[in-house]
C-alpha positions as CSV (number, residue, x, y, z in Angstrom):
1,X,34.4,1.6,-1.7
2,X,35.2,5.3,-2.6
3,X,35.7,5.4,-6.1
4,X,37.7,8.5,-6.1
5,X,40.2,6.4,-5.6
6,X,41.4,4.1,-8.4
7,X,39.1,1.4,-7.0
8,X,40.7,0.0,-4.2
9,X,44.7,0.7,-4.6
10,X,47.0,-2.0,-3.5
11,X,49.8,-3.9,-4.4
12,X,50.1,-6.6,-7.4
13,X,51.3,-9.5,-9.2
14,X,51.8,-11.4,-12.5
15,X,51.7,-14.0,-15.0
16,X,52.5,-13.7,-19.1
17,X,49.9,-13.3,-21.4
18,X,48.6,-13.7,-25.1
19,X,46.2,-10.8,-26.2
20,X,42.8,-13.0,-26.0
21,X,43.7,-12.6,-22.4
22,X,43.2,-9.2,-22.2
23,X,39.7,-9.9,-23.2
24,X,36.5,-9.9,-20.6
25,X,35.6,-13.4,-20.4
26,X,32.8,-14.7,-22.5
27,X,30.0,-15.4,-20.6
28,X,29.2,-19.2,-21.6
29,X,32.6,-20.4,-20.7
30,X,32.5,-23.7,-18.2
31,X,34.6,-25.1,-16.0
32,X,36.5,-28.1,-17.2
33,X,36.3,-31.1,-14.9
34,X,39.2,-31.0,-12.6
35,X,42.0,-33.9,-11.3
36,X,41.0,-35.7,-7.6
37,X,41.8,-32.7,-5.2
38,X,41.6,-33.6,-1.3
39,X,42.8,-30.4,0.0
40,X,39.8,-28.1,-0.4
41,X,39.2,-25.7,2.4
42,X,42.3,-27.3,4.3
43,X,43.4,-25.6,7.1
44,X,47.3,-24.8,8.2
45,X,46.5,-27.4,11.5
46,X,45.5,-29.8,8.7
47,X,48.6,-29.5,6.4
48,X,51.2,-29.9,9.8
49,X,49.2,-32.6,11.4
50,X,49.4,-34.4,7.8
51,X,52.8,-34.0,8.0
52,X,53.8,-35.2,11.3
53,X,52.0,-37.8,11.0
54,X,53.1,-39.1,7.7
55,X,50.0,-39.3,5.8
56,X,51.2,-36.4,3.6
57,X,54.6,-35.0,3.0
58,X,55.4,-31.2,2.0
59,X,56.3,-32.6,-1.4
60,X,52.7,-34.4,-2.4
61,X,51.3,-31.1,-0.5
62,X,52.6,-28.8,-3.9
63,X,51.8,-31.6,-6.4
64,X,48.0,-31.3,-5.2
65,X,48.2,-27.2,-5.1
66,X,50.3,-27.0,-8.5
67,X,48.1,-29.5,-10.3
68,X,44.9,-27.3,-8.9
69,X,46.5,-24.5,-10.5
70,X,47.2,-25.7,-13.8
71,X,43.3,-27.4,-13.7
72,X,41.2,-24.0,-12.4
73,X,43.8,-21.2,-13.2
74,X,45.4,-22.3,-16.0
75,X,42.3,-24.5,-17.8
76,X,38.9,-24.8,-16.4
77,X,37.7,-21.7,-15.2
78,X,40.9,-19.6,-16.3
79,X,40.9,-17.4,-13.4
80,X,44.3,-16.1,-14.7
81,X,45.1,-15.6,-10.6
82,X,48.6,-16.8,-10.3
83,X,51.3,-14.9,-12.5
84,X,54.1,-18.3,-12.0
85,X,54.4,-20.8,-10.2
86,X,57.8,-21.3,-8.0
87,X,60.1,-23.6,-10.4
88,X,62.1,-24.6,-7.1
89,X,58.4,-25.2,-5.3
90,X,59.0,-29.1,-5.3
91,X,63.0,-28.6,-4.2
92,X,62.1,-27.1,-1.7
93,X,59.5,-29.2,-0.1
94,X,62.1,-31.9,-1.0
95,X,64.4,-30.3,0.9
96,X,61.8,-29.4,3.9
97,X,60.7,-32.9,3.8
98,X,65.0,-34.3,4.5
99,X,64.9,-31.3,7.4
100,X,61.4,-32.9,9.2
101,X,63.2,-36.3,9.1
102,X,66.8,-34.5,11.1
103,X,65.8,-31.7,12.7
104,X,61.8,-32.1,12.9
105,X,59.6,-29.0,11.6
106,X,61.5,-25.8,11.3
107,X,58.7,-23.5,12.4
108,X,55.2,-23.2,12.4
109,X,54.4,-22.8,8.7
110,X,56.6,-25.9,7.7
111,X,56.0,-27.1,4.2
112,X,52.5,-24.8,3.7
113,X,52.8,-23.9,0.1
114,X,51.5,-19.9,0.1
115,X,50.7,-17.2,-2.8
116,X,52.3,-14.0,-2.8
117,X,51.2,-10.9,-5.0
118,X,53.7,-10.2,-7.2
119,X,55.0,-7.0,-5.9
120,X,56.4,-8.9,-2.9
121,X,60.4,-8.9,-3.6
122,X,61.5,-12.7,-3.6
123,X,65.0,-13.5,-4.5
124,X,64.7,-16.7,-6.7
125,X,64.2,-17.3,-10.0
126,X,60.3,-15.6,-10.1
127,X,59.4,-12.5,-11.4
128,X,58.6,-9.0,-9.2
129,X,56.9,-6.8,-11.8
130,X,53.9,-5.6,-10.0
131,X,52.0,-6.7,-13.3
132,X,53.9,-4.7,-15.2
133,X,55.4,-5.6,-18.7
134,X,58.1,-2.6,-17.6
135,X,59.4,-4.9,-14.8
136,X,59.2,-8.3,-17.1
137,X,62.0,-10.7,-15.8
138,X,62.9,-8.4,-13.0
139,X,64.4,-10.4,-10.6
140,X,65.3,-9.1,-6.8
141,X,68.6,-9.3,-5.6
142,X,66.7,-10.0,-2.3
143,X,63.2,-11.5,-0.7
144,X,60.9,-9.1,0.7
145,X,61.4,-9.1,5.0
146,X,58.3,-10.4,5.2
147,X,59.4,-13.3,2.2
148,X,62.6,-14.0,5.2
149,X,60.3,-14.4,7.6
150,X,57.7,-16.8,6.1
151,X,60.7,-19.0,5.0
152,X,62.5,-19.0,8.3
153,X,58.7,-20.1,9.1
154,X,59.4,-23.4,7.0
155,X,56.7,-22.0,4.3
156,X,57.0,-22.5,0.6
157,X,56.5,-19.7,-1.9
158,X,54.3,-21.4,-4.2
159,X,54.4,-18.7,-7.1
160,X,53.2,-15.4,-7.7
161,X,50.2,-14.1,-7.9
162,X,48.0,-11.4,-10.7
163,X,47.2,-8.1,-9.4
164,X,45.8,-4.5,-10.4
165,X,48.9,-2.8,-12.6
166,X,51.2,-1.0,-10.6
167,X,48.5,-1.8,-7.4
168,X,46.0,0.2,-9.3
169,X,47.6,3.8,-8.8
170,X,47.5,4.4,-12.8
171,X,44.6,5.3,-14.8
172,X,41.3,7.1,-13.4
173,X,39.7,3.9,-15.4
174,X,41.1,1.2,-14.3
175,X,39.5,-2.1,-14.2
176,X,40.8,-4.0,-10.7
177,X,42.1,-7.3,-11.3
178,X,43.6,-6.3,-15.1
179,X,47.5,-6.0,-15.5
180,X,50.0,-5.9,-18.8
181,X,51.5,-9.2,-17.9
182,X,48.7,-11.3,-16.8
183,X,45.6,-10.4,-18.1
184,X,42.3,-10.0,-16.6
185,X,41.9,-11.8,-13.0
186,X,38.4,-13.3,-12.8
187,X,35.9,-14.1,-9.9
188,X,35.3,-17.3,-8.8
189,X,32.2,-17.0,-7.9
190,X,30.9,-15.6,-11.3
191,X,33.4,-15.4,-13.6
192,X,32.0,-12.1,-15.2
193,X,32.2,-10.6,-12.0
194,X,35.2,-8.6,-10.8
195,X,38.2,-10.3,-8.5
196,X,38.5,-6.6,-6.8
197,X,41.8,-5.3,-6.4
198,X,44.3,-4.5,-5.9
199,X,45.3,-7.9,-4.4
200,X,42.7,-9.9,-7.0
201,X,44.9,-12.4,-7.9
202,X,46.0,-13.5,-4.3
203,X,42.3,-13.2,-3.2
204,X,40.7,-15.0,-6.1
205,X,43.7,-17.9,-5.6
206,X,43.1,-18.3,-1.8
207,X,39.5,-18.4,-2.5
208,X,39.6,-21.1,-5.2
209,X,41.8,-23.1,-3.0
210,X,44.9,-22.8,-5.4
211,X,47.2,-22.7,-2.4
212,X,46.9,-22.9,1.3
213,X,47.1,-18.9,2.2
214,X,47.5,-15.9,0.7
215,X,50.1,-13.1,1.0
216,X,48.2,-9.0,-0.5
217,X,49.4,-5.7,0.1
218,X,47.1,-2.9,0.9
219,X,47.0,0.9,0.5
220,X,43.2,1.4,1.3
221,X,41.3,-1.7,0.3
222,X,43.2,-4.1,-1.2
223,X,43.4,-6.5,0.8
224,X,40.2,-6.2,2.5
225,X,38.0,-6.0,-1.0
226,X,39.3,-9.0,-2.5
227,X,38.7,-10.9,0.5
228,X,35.4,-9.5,1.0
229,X,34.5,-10.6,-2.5
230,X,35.6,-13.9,-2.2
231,X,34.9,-15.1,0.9
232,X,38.3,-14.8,2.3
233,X,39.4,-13.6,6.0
234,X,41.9,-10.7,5.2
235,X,43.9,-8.8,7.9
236,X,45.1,-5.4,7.3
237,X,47.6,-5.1,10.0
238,X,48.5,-1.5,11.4
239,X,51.0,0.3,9.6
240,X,54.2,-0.9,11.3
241,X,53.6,-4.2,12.3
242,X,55.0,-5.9,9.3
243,X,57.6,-4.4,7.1
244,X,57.6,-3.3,4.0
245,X,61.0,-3.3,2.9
246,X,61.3,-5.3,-0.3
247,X,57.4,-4.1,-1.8
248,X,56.9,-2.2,-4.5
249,X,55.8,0.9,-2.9
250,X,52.6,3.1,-3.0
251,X,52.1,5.2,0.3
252,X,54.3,5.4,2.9
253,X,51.8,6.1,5.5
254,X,49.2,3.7,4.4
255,X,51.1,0.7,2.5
256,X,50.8,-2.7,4.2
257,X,51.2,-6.3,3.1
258,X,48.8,-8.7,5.1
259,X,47.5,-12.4,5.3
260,X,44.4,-13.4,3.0
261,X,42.9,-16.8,4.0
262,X,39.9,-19.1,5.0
263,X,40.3,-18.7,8.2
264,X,40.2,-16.2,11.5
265,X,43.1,-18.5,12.2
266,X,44.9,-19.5,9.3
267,X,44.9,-15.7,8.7
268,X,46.4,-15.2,12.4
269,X,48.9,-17.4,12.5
270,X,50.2,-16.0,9.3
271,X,50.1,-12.8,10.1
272,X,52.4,-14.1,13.4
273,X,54.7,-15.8,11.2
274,X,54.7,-12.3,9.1
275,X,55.3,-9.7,11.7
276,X,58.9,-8.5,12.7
277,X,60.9,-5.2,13.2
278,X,63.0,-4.6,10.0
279,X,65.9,-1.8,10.6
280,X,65.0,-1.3,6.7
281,X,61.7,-0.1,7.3
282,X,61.5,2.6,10.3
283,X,57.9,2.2,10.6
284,X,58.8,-1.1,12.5
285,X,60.8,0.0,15.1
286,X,58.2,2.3,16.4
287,X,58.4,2.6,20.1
288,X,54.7,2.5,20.5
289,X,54.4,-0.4,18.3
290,X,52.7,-3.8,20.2
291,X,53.2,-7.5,18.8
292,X,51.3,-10.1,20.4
293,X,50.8,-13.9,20.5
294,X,47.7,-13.9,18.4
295,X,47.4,-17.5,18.5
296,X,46.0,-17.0,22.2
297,X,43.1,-15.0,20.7
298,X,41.0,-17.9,19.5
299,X,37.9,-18.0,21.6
300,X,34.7,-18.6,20.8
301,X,33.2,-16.5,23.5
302,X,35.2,-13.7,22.7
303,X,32.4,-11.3,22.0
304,X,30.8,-11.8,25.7
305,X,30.9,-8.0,27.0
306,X,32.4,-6.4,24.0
307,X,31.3,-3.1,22.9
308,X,31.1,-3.1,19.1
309,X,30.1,0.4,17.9
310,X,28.1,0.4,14.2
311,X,28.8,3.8,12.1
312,X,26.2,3.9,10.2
313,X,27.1,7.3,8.2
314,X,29.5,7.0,5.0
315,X,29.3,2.9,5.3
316,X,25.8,2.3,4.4
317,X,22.9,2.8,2.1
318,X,25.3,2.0,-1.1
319,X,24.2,-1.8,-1.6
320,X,20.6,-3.0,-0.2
321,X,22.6,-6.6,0.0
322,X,25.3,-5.2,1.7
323,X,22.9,-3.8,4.4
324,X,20.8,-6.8,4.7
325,X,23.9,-8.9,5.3
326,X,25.4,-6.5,7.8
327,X,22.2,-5.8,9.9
328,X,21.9,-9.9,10.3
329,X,25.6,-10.1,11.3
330,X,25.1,-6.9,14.1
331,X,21.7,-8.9,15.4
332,X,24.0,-12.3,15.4
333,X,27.1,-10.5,17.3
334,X,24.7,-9.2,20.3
335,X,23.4,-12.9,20.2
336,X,26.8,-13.9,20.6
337,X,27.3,-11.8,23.6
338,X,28.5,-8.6,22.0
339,X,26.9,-5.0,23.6
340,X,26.2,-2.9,20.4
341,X,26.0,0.5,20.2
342,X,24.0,1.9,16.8
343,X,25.2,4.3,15.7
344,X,28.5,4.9,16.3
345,X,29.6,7.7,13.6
346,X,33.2,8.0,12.6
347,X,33.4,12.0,12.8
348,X,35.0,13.7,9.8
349,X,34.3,10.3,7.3
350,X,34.5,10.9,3.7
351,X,36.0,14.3,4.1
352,X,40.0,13.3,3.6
353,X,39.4,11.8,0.2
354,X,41.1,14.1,-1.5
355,X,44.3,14.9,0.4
356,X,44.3,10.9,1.0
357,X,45.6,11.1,-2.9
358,X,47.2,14.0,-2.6
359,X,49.3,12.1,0.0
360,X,49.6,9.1,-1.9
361,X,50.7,11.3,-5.1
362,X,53.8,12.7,-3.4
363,X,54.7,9.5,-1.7
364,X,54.3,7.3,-4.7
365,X,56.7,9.3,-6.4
366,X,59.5,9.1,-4.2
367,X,58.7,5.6,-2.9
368,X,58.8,3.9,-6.6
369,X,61.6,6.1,-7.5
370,X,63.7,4.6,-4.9
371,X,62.7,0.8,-5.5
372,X,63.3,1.5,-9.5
373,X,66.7,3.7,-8.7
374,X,67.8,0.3,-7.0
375,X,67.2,-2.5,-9.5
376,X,70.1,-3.7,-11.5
377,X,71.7,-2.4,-14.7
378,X,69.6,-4.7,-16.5
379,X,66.3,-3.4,-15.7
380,X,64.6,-1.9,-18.5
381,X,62.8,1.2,-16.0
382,X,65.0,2.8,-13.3
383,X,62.5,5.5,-12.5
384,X,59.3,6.5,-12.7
385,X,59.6,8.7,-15.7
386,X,61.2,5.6,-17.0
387,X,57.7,3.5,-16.7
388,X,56.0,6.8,-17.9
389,X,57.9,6.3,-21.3
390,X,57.6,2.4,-21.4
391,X,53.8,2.5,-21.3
392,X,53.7,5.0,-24.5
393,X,56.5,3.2,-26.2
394,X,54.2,0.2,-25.7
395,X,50.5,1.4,-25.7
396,X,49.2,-1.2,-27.5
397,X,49.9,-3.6,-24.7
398,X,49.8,-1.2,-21.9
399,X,47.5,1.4,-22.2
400,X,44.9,-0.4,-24.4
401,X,42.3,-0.2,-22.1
402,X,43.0,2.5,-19.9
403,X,45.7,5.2,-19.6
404,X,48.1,6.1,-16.7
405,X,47.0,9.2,-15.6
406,X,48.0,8.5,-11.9
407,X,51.1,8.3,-12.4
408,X,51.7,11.5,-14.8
409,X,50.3,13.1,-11.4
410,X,52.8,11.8,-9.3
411,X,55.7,13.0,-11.2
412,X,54.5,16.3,-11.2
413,X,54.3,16.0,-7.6
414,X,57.1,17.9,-6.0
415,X,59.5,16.8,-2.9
416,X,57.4,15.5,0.7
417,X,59.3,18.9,1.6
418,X,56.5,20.7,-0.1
419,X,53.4,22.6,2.4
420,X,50.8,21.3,0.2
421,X,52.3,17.3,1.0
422,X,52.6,18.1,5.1
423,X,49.9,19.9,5.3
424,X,47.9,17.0,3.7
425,X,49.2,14.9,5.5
426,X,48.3,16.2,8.8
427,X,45.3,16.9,8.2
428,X,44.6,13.3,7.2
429,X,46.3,12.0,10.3
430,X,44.4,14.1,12.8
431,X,40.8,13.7,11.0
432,X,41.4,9.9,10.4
433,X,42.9,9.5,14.2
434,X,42.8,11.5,16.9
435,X,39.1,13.5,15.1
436,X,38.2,10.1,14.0
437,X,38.5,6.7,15.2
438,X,40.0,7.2,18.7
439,X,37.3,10.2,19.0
440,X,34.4,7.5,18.3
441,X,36.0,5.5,20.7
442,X,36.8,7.0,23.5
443,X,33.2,9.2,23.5
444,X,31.2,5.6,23.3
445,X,33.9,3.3,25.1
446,X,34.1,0.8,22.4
447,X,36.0,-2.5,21.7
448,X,35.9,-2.1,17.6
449,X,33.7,-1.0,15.4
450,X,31.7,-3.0,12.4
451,X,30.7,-2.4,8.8
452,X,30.0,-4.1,5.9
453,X,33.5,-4.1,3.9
454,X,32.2,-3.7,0.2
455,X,29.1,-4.2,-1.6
456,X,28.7,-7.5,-3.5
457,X,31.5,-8.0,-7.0
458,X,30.0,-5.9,-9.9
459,X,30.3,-7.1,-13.2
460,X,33.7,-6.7,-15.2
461,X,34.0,-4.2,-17.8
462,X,37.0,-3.2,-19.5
463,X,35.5,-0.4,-21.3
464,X,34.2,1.9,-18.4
465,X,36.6,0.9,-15.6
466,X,35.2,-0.5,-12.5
467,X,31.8,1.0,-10.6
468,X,32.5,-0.1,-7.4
469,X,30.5,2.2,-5.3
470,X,30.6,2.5,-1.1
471,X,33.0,0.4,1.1
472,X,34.3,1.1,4.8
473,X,38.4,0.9,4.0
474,X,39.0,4.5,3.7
475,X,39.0,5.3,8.0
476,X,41.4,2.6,8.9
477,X,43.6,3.1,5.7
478,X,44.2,6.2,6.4
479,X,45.0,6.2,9.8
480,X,46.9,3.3,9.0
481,X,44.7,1.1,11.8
482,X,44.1,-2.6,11.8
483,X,40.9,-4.0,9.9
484,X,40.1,-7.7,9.6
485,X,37.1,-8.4,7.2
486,X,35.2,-12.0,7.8
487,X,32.8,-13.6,5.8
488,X,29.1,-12.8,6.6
489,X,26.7,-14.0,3.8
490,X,26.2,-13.4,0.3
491,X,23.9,-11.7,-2.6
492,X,22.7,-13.9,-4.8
493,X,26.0,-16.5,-4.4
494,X,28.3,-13.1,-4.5
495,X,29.8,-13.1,-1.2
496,X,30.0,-9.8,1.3
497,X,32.1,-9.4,4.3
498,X,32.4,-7.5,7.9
499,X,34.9,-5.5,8.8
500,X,36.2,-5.3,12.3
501,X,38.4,-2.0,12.5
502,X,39.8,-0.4,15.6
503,X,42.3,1.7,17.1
504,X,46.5,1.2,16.1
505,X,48.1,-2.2,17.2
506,X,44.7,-3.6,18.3
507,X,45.3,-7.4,16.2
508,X,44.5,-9.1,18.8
509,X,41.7,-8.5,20.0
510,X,40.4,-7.8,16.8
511,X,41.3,-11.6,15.9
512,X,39.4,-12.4,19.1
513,X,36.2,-10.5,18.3
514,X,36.3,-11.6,14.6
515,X,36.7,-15.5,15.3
516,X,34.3,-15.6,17.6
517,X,31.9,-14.3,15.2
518,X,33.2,-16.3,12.4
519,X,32.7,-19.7,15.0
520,X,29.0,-18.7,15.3
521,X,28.6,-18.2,12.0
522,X,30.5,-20.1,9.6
523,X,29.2,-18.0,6.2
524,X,32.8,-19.2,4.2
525,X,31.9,-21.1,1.6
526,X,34.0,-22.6,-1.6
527,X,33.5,-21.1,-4.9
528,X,31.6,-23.7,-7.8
529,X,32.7,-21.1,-11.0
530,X,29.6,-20.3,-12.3
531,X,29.9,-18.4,-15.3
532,X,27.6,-15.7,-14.3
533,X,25.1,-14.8,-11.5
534,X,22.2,-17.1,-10.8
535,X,19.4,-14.9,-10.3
536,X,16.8,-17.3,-9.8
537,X,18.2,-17.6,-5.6
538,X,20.3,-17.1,-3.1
C-alpha cells in the first residue's frame, strides 16, 4: 500500500495491557494446545441451521467462541486481537435463546456472536477508546447505527476488538496493529508478521476463528489489508451505504465501517444486515445512493460475460508474490468465464497522494473534535488538543514507540472553509472519479476491475514502523467506491488477496463477480500459528 500514508489508516479497537505487551513477540513462542473447538471455519447458514434445529443454541455458540478467545488470544498464540469480551455476551444469547422458543428467530443474524473494532460506539458496559489509553473506560451513551442494526438483526456483540491507535492517523512511524491499551496485535499466520491495520485486531480475530464475523472501519485500506493478510473476505462498502454515526471519525469523505469474514457470503449478508439510511449521517440519505438484496448475488457463474479490466500501472511490480498470485487468479477468472482486458490503467493513479492527507488532515480535526466535544463530563479528553496533551502527559505509555505527529498536523489544520481543504478536495474527487475509475470504465466498458490488494504481511518491527510497500486501496478510497478483496493464494503460507473495485453503489455485482471467483477457487484457508515463516515451501 502507499506508505505515505500511515500504513493503511482505519479505524480501531482495544484491550488492557501490561508493558511486556508492548514488546514484538519473541520468535520461539508456540501455541499452547487448545480446548475441543467445533466451530472452525463455520459459516452464518451453519450457526442458524444449528439453531433451528436444536443441535446448538445461541448460548453454547459464545461458550465455544469465548473459550477460543481466552485459549488463542488470551494464551496460546497471544494474538492480543480482541480488546474485551462482551460481559452481557451469554445474557444475551440467554435471552435470544427465550425469544427463538416465543417468537422464533428475530432476524437473520440471530444469535451469531460478531467482533467489532473498538471504535464502533456500543452502549453497554464495553469500552470505545479507539486503542487509546485517553478514551480508557469511555463508555457511549449510545450504539453505533450500524451496532442498532446488527442487534435488531438478532446478532451478539461478542467484545471488542485491537486496532492501529487512533486508526493509525498518528505518528509518520507507526507500526499497524500496535495501540496504548492493547498492545501489539499479531498475525496468525506467523506471529512475527504484521496483523496490518488499521482493522488488525478484527481481521486477525475473524481469521483465527475467534468469532463468527467481523465488523472494521476503513479510510483507505483498513479493512481491505487486514483481510488480505489473513485470508479474510472484506467489503469496503461505498461511502454512504452504511452509516457512520457513532465511529470514531477520520475522513468524512473516505470513512467507512464494513464486514470482515470467511466468506463472499458471510461477508454479504452482513454487510445487508449493516446497511441503512441514518438521518445522523447525511451521507446516507443520498439520493443517488442504491441498496440491494445482495443475498441474490450468489452465483457461481457469475463471471460468464463479465468484463474485468486489470490496471496494471501503480498496482504491480511491488511484490514478485503478489504478482504471481494475481496473474494466476486473472488466467483462472477468464477460465471462469470472465472477458479480461490487460491493461486497464486507472488514469491519474498515485498522483492524489498528497491532498488525499491534506483532506484527511482537515477533516480529522473537525470530525474527532465533535465525537470528543460530545462525550460526557467524565471523559478525561474532550478535544483533540486534549488527546495532544494526554499523550505527552503520558509518553511513556503512549508515545514509547512512535510519536503523534499526525495529529499535531491536524490541529494546525484550519476550518474545511479554507481554499487549500476544497480545493484538495476537488481535485481528489474528479482525479479519483470522474478522471479515474468511471474514465477507465466507460473508455473499456468494464464490469470491475482487479488487483492484487497488498503484498504478502512483512515482518513486525517496532523500531522502524511498518514497510509496507504497494497496494491497490488508494483509487476506491478515495473516491469513496466499493472494493471487496478475496482470498487468492499465498507466499510462503502468508496469504494475498484480489481486489474487486468498481464504480459507487456497485455491491452487488461486485459480490456476484467476487463469489463466483471465490467458488472456483476456494484459496481460504485457516491459520496453524507458526511462529515465523517457513521458508523451506509453500
Amino acid at each position: 500500500m502507499k506508505r505515505s500514508l500511515p500504513a493503511l489508516v482505519c479505524l480501531a479497537l482495544a484491550i488492557g495491557c501490561s508493558t511486556d505487551q508492548n514488546q514484538p513477540p519473541p520468535a520461539e513462542s508456540r501455541p499452547a494446545a487448545a480446548a475441543p473447538f467445533d466451530l472452525e471455519e463455520t459459516t452464518i447458514a451453519t450457526l442458524l441451521n444449528d439453531q433451528e434445529s436444536g443441535r446448538r443454541t445461541a448460548r453454547s455458540i459464545v461458550e465455544q467462541y469465548l473459550a477460543r478467545i481466552e485459549a488463542i488470544d488470551r494464551s496460546g498464540p497471544t494474538l492480543r486481537s480482541v480488546l474485551e469480551v462482551n460481559p452481557e455476551a451469554l445474557a444475551i444469547a440467554d435471552a435470544l435463546d427465550a425469544e427463538r422458543k416465543t417468537k422464533g428467530p428475530r432476524g437473520p443474524l440471530h444469535g451469531v456472536p460478531i467482533l467489532i473494532k473498538d471504535n464502533i460506539d456500543t452502549a453497554d458496559r464495553m469500552t470505545t477508546s479507539a486503542g487509546s489509553l485517553a478514551l480508557e473506560g469511555s463508555i457511549a451513551a449510545r450504539d453505533a447505527f450500524i451496532v442498532e442494526r446488527m442487534r435488531a438483526a438478532g446478532a451478539i456483540v461478542l467484545g471488542k476488538t485491537n486496532m492501529s491507535e487512533w486508526a493509525n492517523l498518528r505518528g509518520t512511524h507507526s507500526t499497524s496493529g500496535w495501540s496504548g491499551r492493547g498492545g501489539l496485535v499479531r498475525n496468525p499466520y506467523a506471529l512475527d508478521r504484521n496483523a496490518c491495520g488499521s482493522s488488525s485486531g478484527t481481521g486477525a480475530a475473524v481469521a483465527a476463528n475467534l468469532g463468527a464475523v467481523g465488523v472494521g472501519t476503513e479510510t483507505d485500506g483498513s479493512i481491505l489489508c487486514p483481510s488480505s493478510i489473513g485470508a479474510l473476505v472484506g467489503i469496503k462498502p461505498t461511502v454512504g451505504l452504511l452509516s457512520r454515526s457513532g465511529i470514531i471519525p477520520i475522513s468524512s469523505t473516505q470513512d467507512t465501517a464494513g464486514p470482515m469474514a470467511r466468506t463472499v457470503e458471510d461477508a454479504a449478508i452482513l454487510l445487508q444486515a449493516l446497511a441503512g439510511s441514518d438521518p445522523r449521517d447525511p451521507a446516507t440519505v443520498n439520493p443517488r445512493r442504491r441498496q440491494e438484496e445482495y443475498h441474490a448475488a450468489f452465483d457461481v457463474n457469475g463471471l460468464q460475460g463479465a468484463r474485468i479490466g486489470v490496471p496494471r500501472a501503480k498496482f504491480f511490480g511491488y511484490s514478485d508474490g503478489a504478482d504471481a498470485i494475481a496473474n494466476a487468479a486473472i488466467a483462472r477468472l477468464k477460465e471462469l468465464g470472465a472477458v479480461i482486458v490487460d491493461p486497464a490503467d486507472i488514469p491519474n493513479a498515485g498522483t492524489f497522494d498528497d491532498d488525499e492527507m491534506e483532506v484527511m488532515l482537515y477533516e480529522y480535526k473537525v470530525g474527532l473534535n465533535s465525537y470528543l466535544g460530545a462525550l460526557g463530563p467524565s471523559a478525561k479528553v474532550h478535544s483533540l488538543d486534549d488527546v495532544i496533551a494526554f499523550n505527552e502527559a503520558n509518553r511513556s505509555r503512549e508515545l514509547q514507540f512512535f510519536n503523534q505527529e499526525y495529529l499535531l498536523r491536524a490541529q494546525k489544520k484550519g476550518p474545511p472553509t479554507d481554499k487549500a481543504y476544497r480545493d484538495a478536495l476537488a481535485k481528489n474527487t474528479r482525479l479519483s472519479r470522474k478522471d479515474g475509475i468511471d474514465a477507465v470504465m466507460d473508455r473499456l466498458h468494464l464490469d470491475a476491475l482487479v488487483a492484487p490488494t497488498v503484498g504478502p504481511a512483512w515482518l513486525t518491527d517496532l523500531v522502524t514502523g511498518d514497510t509496507v510497500a504497494g497496494g491497490s486501496t488508494g483509487p476506491a478510497a478515495v473516491a469513496g467506491y466499493p472494493s471487496i478483496t478475496v482470498p487468492a493464494g499465498d507466499v510462503f503460507g502468508l496469504p494475498v488477496g484480489l481486489s474487486f473495485f468498481g464504480r459507487a453503489w456497485s455491491e452487488a455485482l461486485l459480490i456476484k463477480l467476487a463469489y463466483a471467483y471465490e467458488q472456483g477457487t476456494k484459496h481460504r484457508h485457516p491459520p496453524t500459528f507458526p511462529p515465523t515463516v517457513a521458508l523451506n515451501g509453500r
